[in-house]
C-alpha positions as CSV (number, residue, x, y, z in Angstrom):
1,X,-0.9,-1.9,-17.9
2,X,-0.5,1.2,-15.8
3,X,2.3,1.0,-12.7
4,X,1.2,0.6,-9.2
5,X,1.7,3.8,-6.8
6,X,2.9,2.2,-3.7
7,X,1.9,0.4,-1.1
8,X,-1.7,1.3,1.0
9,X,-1.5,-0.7,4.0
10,X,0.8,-3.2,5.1
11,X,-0.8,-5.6,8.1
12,X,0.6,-7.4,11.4
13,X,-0.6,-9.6,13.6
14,X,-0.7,-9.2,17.3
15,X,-3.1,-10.9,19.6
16,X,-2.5,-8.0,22.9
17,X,-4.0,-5.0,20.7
18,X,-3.6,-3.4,23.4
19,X,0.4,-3.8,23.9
20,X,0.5,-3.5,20.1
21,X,-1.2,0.1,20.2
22,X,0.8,1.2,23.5
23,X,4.3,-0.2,21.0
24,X,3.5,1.8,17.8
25,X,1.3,4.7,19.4
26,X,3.4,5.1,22.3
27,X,6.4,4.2,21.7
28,X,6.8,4.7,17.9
29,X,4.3,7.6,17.6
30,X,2.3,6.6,14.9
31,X,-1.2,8.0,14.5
32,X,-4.2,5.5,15.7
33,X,-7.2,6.0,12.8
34,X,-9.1,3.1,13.8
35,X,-9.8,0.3,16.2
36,X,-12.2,-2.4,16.9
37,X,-11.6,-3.9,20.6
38,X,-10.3,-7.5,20.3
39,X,-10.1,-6.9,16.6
40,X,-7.6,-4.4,15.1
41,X,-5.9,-1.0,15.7
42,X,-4.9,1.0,12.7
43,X,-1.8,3.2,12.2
44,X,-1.2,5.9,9.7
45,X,2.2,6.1,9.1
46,X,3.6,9.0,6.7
47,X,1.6,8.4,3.1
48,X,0.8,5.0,4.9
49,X,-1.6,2.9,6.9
50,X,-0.3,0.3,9.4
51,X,-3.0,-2.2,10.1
52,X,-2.2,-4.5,13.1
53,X,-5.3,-7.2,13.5
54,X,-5.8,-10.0,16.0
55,X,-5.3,-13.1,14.3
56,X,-7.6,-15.1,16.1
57,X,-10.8,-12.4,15.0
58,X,-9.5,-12.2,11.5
59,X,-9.3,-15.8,10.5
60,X,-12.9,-16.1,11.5
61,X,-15.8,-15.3,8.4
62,X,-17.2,-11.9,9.4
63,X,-21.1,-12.1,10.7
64,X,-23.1,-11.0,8.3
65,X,-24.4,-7.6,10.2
66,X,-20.9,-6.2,9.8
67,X,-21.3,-4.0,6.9
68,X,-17.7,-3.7,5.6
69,X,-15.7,-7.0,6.4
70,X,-13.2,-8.1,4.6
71,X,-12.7,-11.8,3.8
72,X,-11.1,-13.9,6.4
73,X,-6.9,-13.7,6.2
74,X,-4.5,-13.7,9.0
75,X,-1.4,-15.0,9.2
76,X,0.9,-17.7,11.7
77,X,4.2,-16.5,13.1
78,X,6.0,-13.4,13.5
79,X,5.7,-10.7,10.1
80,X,8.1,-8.4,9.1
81,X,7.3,-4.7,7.8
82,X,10.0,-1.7,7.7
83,X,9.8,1.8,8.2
84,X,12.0,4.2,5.8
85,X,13.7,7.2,7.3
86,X,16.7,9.6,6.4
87,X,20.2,9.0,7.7
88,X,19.9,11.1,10.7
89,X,16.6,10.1,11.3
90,X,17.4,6.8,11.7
91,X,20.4,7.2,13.9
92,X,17.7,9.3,16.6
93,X,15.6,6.0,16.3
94,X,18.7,3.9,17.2
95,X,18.9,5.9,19.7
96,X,14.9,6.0,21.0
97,X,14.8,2.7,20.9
98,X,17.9,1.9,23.1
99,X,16.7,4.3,25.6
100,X,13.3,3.0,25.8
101,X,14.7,-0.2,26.5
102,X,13.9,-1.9,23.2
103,X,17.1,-4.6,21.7
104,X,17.9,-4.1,18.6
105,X,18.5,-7.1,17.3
106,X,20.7,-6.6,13.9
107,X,22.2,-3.5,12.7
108,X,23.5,-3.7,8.7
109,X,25.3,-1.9,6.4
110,X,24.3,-3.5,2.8
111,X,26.3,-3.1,-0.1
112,X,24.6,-0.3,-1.7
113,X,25.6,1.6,1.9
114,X,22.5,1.7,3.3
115,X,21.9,1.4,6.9
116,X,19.0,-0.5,8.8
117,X,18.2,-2.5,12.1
118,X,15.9,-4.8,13.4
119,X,13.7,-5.5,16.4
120,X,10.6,-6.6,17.2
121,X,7.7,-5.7,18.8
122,X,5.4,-7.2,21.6
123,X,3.8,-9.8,19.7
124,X,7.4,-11.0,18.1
125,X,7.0,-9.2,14.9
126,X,10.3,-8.4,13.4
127,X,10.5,-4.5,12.7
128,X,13.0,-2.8,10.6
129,X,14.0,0.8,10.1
130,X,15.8,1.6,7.0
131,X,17.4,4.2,4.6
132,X,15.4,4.7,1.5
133,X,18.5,3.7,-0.8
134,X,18.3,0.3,0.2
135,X,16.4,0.0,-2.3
136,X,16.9,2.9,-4.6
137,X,14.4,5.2,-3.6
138,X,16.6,7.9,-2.5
C-alpha cells in the first residue's frame, strides 16, 4: 500500500466564526479561502488548509439543495492542532503573541530539544507552535 503524503486539512471548532477568523486571519495571518456565514471559515496555512466550522451547523444533516456537503461530524470540547515553524521563527511568534496580549500557556523543551508552546484561541482551542524535529521532520 502506497504511504500517505501528509495531512490536507485539519478542522476546529468554534461557534463565534467571526472571532475565530479575526484570531487566525488577524492575528495569525493565515489566508481566508472560504467561508459560509454561521457555518465555517477556511484557512490555508503553508501546504495546508485550516478548516474551523461551527459545531452546532456541522452536526446537523446537510439539506439536500447543498450540492457539496459533507456528512455530519463536529466535535465537543476544545481541539488541539499545531503549527510547525523554524527556531527563529518560532521565537518571533513567542514574541507576537505576547505583544498581542495572547497567554501562552506552556512553553517545553522535549527531549529530542525541540521547542513549542501552547495557547488557545477564542473558542478554547488549544494551539501549539512547534519546531519540526519534534518529531523528526527536520
Amino acid at each position: 500500500m502506497a504511504a500517505l503524503d501528509g495531512i490536507l486539512e485539519t478542522a476546529l471548532y468554534a461557534e463565534d466564526l467571526d472571532a475565530a477568523a479575526a484570531f487566525y486571519g488577524g492575528l495569525l495571518g493565515l489566508d481566508e479561502i472560504a467561508r459560509v456565514a454561521g457555518r465555517h471559515v477556511f484557512f490555508r496555512c503553508g501546504p495546508s488548509v485550516l478548516l474551523i466550522f461551527n459545531p452546532e451547523a456541522t452536526i446537523r444533516p446537510p439539506s439536500p439543495e447543498v450540492a457539496l456537503a459533507a456528512p455530519p461530524h463536529g466535535a465537543k470540547g476544545p481541539g488541539h492542532a499545531c503549527f510547525r515553524a523554524s527556531p527563529p521563527v518560532l521565537d518571533a511568534w513567542r514574541a507576537r503573541l505576547i505583544d498581542k496580549g495572547v497567554p501562552i500557556e506552556t512553553e517545553i523543551t522535549w527531549p529530542n530539544g525541540a521547542r513549542s508552546l501552547y495557547f488557545r484561541d477564542p473558542a478554547g482551542n488549544s494551539l501549539e507552535i512547534a519546531e519540526p524535529k519534534l518529531w523528526d521532520l527536520g
